[in-house]
N, C-alpha and C positions, 0 to 999 in steps of 0.2 A: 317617373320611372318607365321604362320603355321595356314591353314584353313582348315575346316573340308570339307569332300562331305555332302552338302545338298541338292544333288537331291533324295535321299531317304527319307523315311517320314520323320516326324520331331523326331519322336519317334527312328528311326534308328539313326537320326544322334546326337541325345542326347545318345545313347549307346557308339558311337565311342570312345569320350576323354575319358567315362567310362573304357571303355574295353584294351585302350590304354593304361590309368594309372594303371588299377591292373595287368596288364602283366607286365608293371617295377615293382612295386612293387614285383610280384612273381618272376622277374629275380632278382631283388635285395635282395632277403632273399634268394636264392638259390647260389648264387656268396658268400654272407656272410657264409652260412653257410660251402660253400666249402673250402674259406679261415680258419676259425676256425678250421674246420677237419683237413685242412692240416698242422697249426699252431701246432693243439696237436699233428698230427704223429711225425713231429718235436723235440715239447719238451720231450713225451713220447719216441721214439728213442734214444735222447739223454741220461735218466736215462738209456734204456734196455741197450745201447749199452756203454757207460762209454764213450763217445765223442764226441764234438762239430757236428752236423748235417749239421751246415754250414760253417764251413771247410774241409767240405770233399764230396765227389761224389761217388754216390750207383748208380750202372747198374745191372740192372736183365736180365740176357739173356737167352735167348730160343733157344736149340739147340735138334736133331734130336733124340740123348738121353737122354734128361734130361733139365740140363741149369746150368747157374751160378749167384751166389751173388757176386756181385764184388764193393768193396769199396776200394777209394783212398783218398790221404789229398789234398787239394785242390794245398799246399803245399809241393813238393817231397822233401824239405829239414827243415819239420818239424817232426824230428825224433821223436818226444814225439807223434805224434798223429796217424803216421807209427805205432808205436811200440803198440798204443794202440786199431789197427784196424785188425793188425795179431795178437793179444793174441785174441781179437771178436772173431773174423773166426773162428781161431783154437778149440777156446770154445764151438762154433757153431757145428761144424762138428761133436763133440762129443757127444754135447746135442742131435742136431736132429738125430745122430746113434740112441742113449734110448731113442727116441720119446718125446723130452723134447721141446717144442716149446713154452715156457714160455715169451721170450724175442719179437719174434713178435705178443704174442699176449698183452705183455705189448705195444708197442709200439702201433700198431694199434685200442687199448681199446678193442678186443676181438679178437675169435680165428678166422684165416684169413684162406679161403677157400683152399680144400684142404689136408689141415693137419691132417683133419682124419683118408683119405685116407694112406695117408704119414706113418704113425703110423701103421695103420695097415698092409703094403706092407711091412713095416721094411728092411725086409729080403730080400727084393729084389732092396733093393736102395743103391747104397755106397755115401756117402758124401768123399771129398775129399779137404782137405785146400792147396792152391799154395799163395805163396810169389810172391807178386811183392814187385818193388823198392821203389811206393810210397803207397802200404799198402796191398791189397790181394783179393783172390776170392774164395770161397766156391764151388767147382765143385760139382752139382747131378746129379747122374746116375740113369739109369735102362733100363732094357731089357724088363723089365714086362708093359705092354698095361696099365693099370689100372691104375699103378705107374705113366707113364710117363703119364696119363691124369691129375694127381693129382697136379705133379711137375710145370706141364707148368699151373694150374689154378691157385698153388700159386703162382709163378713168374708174373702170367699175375695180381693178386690183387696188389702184390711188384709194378708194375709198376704204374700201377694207381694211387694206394694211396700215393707211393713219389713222384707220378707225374716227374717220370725220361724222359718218352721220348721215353723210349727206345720201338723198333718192340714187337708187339703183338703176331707176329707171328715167326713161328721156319723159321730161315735161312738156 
């Protein structure tokens, strides 16, 4: 059974179960709302990317140049979904060369931070697609300060919002 402190007035302690139930309340429309976000990045991922979300594993990594996009099948011997996570990438690599960031910002429901940036450094970033066994990873570079603040702020949104897990911070 759960009692309140009533050594404070009586007026304090009528506020308690108050204040007590609209903080659930507001952790409960905040949890809801986080699951829904995360629901849509899901199914919106799925259309940008042409494959199952959860069948497969996204790491956003942060590294000392740049970082990487790297997606596998949850499956290393489902070759249909291999095959259709290095044609992504490869796609990828190309688009974000022509500043074409159309797919994460379908996926995310708008443009994810960063990519302004990204666009406008162009010329000072190489993207680069590597094959792995069970699907690939999008290598980004740069030398330039500006770029490589731009790089790690989108990888660092990539993580949050597919909620992967993965260090915030450059290894």
């Amino acid at each position: 059974m759960l009692e309140w402190n009533t050594q404070r007035s009586s007026r304090g302690a009528e506020r308690t179960p108050l204040a007590v139930g609209l903080l659930l309340t507001l952790f409960t429309i905040f949890a809801l709302a986080q699951h829904d976000h995360h629901s849509d990045v899901m199914k919106h991922g799925e259309e940008a990317m042409g494959f199952s979300q959860s069948t497969t594993t996204h790491h956003f990594l942060l590294n000392t140049n740049g970082g990487a996009v790297q997606v596998t099948a949850n499956d290393a011997a489902d070759s249909a979904t291999v095959q259709h996570i290095q044609a992504h990438l490869q796609q990828q690599a190309a688009k974000f060369k022509a500043g074409d960031f159309s797919a994460p910002e379908l996926t995310h429901s708008g443009k994810p931070p960063g990519t302004d940036a990204m666009i406008a450094r162009a010329s000072k970033i190489t993207y680069r697609y590597e094959a792995m066994k069970s699907g690939g990873r999008l290598l980004i570079a740069t030398a330039d300060p500006d770029a490589l603040r731009a790089i790690h702020e989108f990888l660092r949104f990539q993580i949050k919002d597919h909620q992967t897990g993965d260090p915030l911070t450059v290894k």
